[in-house]
C-alpha positions in Angstrom: 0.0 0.0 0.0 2.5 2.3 -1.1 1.5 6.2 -1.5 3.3 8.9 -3.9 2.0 12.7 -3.2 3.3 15.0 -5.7 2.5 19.1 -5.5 2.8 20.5 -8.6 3.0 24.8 -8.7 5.0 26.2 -11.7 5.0 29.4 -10.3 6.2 28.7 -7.0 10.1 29.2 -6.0 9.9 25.3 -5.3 7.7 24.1 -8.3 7.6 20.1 -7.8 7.0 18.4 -4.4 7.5 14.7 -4.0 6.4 12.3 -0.9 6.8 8.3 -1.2 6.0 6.2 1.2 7.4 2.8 0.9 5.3 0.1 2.6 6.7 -3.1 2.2 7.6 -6.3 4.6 9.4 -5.3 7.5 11.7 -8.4 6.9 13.1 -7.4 3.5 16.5 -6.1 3.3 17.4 -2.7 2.2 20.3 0.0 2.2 19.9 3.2 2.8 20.3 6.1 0.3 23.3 6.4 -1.3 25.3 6.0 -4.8 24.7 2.3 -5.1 24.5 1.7 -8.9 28.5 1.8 -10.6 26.9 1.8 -13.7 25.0 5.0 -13.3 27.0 6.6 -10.9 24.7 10.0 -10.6 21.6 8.3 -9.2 21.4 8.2 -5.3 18.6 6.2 -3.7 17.7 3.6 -1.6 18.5 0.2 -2.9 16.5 -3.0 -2.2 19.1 -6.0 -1.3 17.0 -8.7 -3.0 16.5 -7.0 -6.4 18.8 -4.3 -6.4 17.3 -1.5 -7.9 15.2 1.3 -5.7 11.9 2.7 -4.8 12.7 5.6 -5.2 15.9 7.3 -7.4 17.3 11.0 -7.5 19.3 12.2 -10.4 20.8 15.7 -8.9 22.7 17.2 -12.1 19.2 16.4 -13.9 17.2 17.4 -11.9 14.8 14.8 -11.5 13.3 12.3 -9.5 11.1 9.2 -10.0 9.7 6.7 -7.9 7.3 3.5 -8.4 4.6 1.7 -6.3 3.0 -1.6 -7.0 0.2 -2.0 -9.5 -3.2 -3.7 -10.4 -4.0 -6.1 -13.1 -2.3 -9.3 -15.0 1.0 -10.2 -13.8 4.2 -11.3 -15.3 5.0 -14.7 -16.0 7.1 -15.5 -13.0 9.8 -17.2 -15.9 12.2 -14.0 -16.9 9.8 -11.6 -14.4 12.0 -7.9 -14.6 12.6 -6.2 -11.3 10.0 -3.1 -10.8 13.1 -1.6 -9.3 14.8 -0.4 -11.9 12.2 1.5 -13.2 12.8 4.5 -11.3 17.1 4.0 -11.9 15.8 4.2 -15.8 13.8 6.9 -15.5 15.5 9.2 -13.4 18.5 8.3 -15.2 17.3 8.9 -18.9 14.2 10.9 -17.9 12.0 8.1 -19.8 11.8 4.9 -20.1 13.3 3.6 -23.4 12.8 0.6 -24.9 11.4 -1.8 -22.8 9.4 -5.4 -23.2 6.8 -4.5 -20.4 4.9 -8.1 -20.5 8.6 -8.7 -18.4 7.0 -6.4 -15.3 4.1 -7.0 -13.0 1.7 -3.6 -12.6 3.4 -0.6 -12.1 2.8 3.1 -11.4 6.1 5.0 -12.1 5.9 9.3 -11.8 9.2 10.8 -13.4 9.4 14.3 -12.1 11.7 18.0 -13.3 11.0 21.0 -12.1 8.8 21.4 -15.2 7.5 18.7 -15.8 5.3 15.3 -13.7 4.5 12.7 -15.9 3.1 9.2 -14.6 3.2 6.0 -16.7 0.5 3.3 -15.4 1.0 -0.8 -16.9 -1.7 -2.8 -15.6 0.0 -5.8 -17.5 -1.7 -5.1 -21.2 -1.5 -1.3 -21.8 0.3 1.6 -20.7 -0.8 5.1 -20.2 0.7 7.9 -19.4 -0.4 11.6 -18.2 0.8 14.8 -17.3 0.2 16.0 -13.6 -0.7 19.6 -13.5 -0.9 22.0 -11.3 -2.5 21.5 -7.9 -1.5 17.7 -5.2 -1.8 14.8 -6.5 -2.2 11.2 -4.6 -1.3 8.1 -6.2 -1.7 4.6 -4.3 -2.1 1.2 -5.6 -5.4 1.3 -7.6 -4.0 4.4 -9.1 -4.3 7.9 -9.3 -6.6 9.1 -6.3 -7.6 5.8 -5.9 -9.2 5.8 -9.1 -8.1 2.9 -11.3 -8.5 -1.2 -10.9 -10.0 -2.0 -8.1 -9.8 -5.1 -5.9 -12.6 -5.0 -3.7 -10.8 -6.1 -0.7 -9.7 -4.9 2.4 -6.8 -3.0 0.6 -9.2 -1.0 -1.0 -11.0 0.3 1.6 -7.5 1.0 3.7 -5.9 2.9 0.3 -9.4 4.9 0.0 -9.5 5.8 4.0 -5.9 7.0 3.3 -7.3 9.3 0.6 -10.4 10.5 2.7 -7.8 11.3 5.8 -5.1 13.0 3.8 -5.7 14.3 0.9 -7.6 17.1 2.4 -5.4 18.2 4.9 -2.2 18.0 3.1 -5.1 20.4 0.5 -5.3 23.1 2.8 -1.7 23.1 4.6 0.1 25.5 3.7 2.4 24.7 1.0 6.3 23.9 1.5 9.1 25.7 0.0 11.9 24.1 1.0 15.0 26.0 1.1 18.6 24.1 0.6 19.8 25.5 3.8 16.7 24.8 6.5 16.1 22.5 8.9 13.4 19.1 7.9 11.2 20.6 10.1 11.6 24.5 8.6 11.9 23.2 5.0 8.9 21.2 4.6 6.4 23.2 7.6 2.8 22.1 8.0 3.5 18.8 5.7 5.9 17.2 7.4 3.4 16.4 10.4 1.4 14.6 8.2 3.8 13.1 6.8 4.8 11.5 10.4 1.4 10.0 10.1 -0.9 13.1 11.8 -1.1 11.4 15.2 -3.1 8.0 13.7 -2.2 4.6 15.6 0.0 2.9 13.0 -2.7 0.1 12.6 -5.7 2.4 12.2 -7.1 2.0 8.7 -6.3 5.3 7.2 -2.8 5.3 8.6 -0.4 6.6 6.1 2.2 4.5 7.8 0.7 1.6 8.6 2.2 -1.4 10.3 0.1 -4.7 9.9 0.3 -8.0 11.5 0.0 -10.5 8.5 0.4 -13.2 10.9 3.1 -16.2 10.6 6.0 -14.2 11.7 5.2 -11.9 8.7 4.8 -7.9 9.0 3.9 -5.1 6.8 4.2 -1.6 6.8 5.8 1.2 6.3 9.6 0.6 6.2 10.7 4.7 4.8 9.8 8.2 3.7 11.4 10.0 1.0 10.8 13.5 0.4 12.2 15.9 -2.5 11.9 18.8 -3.4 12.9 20.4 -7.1 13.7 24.0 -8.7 15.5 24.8 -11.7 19.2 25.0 -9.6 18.9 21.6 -7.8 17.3 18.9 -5.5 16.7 18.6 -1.7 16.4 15.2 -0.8 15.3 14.2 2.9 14.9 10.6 4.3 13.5 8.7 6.9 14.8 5.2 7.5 12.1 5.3 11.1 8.5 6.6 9.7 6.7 8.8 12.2 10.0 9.5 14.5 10.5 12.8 14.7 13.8 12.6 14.9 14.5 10.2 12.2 15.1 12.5 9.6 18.5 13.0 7.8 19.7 15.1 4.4 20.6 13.3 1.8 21.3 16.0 -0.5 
């Protein structure tokens, strides 16, 4: 149940915002951001240690970000399945995504973001879309954008739509960030970055934006990191939280 929120003002001093909440098991390995790929020795990001690619990938001298969350609809077959996570190492490598035999790739949502420029690509296994997000916030979890693509009818659903109902208005009518390179997390990105510590909601309520869930048999989900960026014409701020909803989790990354 992964969640991307992107602000989009082009006349703001800080035109692109970008939230991603990574939910995931708790179990899986991971690395922490850094410059993990030798072959494209720009990108920073996180890097998952059983695929190896990322969630989420920065490309400073670009720049540009892009991140991807889990889709809906036919999946690969599991003989020569790709890794989702190099997706966003593609895309905010290249700023697209090439040539690339998609059947390979279960359901994706992928948003490449510039300062100028949001674009998200959907496959739901058969066909690919992709669209321009304009100006205004924009909330993207796994049925889609707002909530609004395949649906599942389970209790995923109704957790992802909860999510929407909770947080898309208040992040609406915060006041928007403008991170500056120099501030603190907690100057740089103001009345969001409560919400983005979850907004006081028990970790297993059902419209937790960091949820933790007991699957049962040993196995746990939730929310394993934050990434936040923020993008003008002269750069990239880039915070992290490797501890959602702790305060004092944050650290710069760029």
């Amino acid at each position: 149940m992964c969640t991307a929120i992107i602000g989009v003002e082009p006349s703001a001093p800080v035109p692109v915002l970008v939230a991603g909440v990574r939910d995931e098991f708790i179990a899986r390995e991971w690395e922490p951001p850094g410059r993990h790929w030798p072959d494209r020795p720009g990108l920073v990001g996180g890097r998952d240690l059983r695929a190896g690619g990322t969630w989420f990938a920065v490309e400073p001298a670009a720049p540009r970000v892009a991140l991807v969350l889990n889709g809906r609809g036919r999946m690969a077959p599991e003989d020569g399945r790709a890794t989702r996570g190099e997706l966003p190492l593609r895309m905010a490598a290249d700023g697209k995504l090439g040539e690339l035999e998609l059947a390979a790739f279960d359901p994706f949502h992928l948003v490449g973001a510039e300062p100028d420029r949001v674009r998200l690509w959907s496959w739901d296994g058969r066909d690919l879309t992709e669209r321009d997000l304009g100006r205004g916030l924009h909330m993207i979890v796994n049925s889609g954008l707002e909530g609004e693509g395949q649906q599942e009818g389970e209790t995923e659903d109704a957790y992802m739509a909860a999510r929407l109902a909770h947080f898309r208005p208040r992040l609406a009518a915060a006041a928007r960030p403008e991170p500056g390179s120099g501030e603190d997390v907690r100057a740089a990105w103001g009345a969001w970055l409560p919400l983005l510590e979850g907004d006081g909601l028990p970790r297993a309520d059902h419209r937790a934006l960091l949820p933790i869930l007991d699957m049962g048999d040993g196995r746990v989900w939730g929310t394993t990191s934050v990434s936040l960026a923020a993008l003008t014409p002269d750069g990239v701020r880039y915070d992290f939280s490797a501890a959602p909803g702790d305060a004092a989790a944050w650290t710069r990354v760029l």
